[in-house]
C-alpha positions in Angstrom: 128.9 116.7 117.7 130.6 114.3 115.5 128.0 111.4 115.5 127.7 107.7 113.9 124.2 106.8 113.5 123.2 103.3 113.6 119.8 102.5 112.2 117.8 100.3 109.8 114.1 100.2 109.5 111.9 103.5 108.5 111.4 104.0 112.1 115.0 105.0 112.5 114.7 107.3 109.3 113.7 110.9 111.0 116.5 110.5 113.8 119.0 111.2 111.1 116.9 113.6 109.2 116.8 115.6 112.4 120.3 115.4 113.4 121.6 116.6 110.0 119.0 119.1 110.0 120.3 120.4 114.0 123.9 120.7 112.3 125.6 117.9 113.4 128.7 115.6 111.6 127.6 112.4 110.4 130.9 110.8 110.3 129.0 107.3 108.9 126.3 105.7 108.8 126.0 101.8 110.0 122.8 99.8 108.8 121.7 95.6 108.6 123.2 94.5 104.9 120.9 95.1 101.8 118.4 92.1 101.6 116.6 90.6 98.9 113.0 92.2 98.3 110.4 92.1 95.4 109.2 90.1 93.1 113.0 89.7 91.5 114.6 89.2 94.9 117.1 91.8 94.3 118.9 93.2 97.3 117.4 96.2 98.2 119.1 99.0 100.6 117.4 99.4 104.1 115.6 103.0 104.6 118.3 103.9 106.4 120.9 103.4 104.0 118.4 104.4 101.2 118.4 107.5 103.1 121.8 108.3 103.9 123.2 107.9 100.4 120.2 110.5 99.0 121.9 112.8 102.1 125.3 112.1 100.9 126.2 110.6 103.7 129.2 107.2 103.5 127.5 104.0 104.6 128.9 100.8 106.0 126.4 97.7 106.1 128.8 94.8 108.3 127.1 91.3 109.0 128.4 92.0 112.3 130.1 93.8 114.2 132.2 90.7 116.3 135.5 90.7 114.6 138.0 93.0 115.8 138.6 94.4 112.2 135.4 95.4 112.1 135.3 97.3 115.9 139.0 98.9 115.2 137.1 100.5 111.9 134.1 102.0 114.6 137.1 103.2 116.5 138.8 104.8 114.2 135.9 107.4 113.2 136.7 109.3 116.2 133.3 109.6 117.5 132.2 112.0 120.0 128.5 110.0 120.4 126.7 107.1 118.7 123.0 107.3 117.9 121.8 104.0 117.7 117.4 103.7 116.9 116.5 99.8 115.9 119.6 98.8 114.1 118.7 95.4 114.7 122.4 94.0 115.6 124.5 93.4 119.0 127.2 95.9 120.1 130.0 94.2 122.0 131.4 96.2 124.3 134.3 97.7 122.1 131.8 99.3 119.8 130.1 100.9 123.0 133.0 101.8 124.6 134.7 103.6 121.3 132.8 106.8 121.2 133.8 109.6 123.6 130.3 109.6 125.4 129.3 105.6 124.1 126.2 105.5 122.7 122.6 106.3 122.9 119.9 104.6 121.8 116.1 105.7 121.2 114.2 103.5 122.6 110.2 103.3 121.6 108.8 102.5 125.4 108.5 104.5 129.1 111.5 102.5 130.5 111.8 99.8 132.5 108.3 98.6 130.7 108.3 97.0 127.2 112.1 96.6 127.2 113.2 94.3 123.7 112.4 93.7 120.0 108.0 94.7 120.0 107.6 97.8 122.5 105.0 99.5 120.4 103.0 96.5 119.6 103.0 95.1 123.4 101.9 98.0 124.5 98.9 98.0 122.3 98.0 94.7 122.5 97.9 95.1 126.5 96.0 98.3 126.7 98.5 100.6 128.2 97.3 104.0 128.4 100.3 105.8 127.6 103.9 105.5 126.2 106.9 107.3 125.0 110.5 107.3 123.8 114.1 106.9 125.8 116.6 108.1 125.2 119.1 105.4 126.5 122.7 105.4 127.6 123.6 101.8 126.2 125.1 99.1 127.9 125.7 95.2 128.0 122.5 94.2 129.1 119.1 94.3 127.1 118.1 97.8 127.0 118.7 98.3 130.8 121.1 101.3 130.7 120.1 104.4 132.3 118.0 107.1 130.9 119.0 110.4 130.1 115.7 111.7 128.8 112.0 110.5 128.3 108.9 111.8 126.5 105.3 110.2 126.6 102.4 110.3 125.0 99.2 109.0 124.7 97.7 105.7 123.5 93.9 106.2 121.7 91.1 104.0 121.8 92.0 104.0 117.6 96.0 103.7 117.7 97.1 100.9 115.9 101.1 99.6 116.1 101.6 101.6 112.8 100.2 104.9 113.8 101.7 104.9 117.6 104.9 103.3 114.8 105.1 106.7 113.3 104.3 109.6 116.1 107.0 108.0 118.2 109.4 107.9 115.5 108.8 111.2 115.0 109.1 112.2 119.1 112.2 110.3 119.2 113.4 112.3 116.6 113.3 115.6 118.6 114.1 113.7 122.0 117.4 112.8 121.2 118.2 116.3 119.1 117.1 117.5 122.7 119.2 115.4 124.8 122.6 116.2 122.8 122.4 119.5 122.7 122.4 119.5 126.8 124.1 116.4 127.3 125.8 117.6 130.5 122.6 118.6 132.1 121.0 115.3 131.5 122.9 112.7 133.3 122.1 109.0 132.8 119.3 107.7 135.9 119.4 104.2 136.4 116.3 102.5 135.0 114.1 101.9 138.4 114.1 97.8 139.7 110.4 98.0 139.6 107.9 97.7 136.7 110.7 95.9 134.4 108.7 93.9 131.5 109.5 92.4 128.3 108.3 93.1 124.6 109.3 89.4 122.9 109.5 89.8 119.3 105.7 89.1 117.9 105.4 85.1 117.0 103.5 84.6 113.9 101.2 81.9 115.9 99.8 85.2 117.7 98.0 86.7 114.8 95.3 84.0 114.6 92.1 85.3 116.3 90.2 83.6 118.6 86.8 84.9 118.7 86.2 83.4 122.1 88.1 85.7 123.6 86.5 89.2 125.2 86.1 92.0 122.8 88.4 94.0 124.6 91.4 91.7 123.9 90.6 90.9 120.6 90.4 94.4 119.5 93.8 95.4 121.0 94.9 92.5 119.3 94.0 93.3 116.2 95.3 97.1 116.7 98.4 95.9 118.0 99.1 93.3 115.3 98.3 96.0 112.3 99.8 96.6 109.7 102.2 93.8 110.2 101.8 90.7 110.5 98.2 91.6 110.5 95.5 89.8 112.9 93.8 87.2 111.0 90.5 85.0 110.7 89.2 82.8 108.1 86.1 83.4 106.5 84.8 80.6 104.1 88.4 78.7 103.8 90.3 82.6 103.1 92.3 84.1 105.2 91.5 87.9 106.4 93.3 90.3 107.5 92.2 92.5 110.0 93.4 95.7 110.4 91.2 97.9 112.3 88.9 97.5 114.3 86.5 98.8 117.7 84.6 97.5 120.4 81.2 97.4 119.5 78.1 99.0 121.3 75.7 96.7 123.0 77.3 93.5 123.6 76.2 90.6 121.9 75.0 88.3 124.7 74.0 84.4 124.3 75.6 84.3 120.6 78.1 82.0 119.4 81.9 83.3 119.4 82.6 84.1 115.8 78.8 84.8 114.7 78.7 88.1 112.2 76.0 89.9 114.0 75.7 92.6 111.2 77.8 94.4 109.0 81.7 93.1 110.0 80.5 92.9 113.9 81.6 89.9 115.4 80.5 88.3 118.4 83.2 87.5 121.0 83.5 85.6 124.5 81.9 88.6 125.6 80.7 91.8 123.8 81.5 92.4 120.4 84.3 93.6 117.5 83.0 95.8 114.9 85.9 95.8 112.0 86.8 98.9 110.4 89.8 98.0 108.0 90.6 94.8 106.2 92.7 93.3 103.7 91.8 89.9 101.1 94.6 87.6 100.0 96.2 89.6 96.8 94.3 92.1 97.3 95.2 95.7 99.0 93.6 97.0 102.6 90.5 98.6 102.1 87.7 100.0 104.8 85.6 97.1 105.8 82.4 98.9 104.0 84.5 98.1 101.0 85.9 94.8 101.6 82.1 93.4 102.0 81.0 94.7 98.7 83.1 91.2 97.5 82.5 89.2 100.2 79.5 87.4 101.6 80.2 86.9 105.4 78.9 83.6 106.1 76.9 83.6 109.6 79.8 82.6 111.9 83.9 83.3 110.7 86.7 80.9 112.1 
């Protein structure tokens, strides 16, 4: 098919990969503008773009995509299908409209759950069992088309955001390969009225721990929250990062919320956190055995 991909971050990096690889015609590639990155502040391609240049492939990078000049240009390509996966701006309806079949979009949640800007991280943080990809047939409203295809899988007791991050990237990858080479046999279902939730984008003020809270939550948070912005606690006047992380065995009954019972365990509203990965200001993330060779855990962290 003769496809525009629309895409930004590294998550949307092995959709295009794959549909080069199945043999279809990139006609262009849309990403966000370059933005400044580094120590020097240089503007610095998304992956996306980074990506499609190495493949050869023209690039367009539009502020947005509003002005008319700008939607008669989309029009013009001739598109049979757009792929869109987390290209981070608003399609007016012209832009959906413009490709024979309008445009799908790979969506990293079991639609109608964890619709908007954080599926993979809300569905950590709230302990879902399982989720998956869409593959969405777009329209006006905030990822409430209908779905063409979905595939699930499973959430472990050790995902964090980033590794559930890069299996479903990976799954969506195949999914929508999948769903356009038997597009006719997979016509869009509406997304069912019941179960409908919302992923808001993650709010720095949600990283702070609070230690009073059960183990349970604290450890999804944590898990859900690495590797970014990364959970954090302060430990004599530094901030931590914490990056992994279990519940601990035993519990940790009539102690203090915060109190290190041993090792990196910390005591929590009830039971208790035992951290497995961690990162110092400046400093890189590093197993927890290895952050505490430089740091003396006072007897309760904030």
């Amino acid at each position: 098919m003769r496809i525009i991909f629309m895409g930004t971050p590294d998550f949307s990096v092995p959709a295009l990969d794959a549909l080069c690889d199945a043999g279809h015609e990139i006609l262009c590639v849309y990403s966000q503008p370059p933005r400044p990155a580094g120590r020097g502040k240089k503007d610095r391609p998304s992956p996306v773009q980074a990506r499609a240049q190495a493949l050869g492939l023209p690039v367009r990078h539009p502020a947005s995509l509003r002005a008319a000049p700008e939607q008669e240009a989309f029009a013009a390509l001739g598109a049979d299908i757009a792929v869109v996966v987390a290209y981070g701006l608003i399609l007016p309806r012209a832009v959906l409209d413009a490709p024979r079949h309008g445009c799908l979009n790979i969506h990293a949640s079991l639609l109608p759950r964890w619709r908007g800007a954080a599926p993979i991280q809300r569905a950590v943080m709230a302990g879902d069992a399982r989720t998956g990809v869409c593959i969405m047939q777009m329209e006006a409203g905030l990822d409430t088309g209908p779905v063409r295809l979905c595939r699930e899988v499973e959430i472990g007791p050790g995902d964090t955001a980033g590794t559930l991050h890069d299996r479903l990237s990976d799954l969506g990858a195949r999914a929508v390969v999948e769903t356009l080479g038997q597009l006719d046999a997979l016509p869009p279902r509406p997304q069912p009225e019941d179960g409908v939730s919302y992923a808001s984008k993650i709010d720095k003020a949600e990283a702070r721990i609070d230690w009073s809270r059960p183990a349970l939550e604290v450890d999804r948070q944590i898990r859900g929250l690495s590797p970014f912005p990364g959970a954090w606690c302060e430990i004599a006047g530094e901030r931590v990062k914490l990056l992994g992380s279990r519940v601990a065995p035993g519990g940790a009954e009539g102690r203090e919320p915060g109190t290190v019972l041993g090792a990196f365990t910390v005591a929590c509203g009830t039971g208790a956190v035992e951290i497995t990965q961690a990162q110092r200001q400046g400093r890189r993330a590093m197993p927890a055995r290895d952050v505490l060779r430089g740091l003396d855990l006072p007897e309760r962290i904030g």
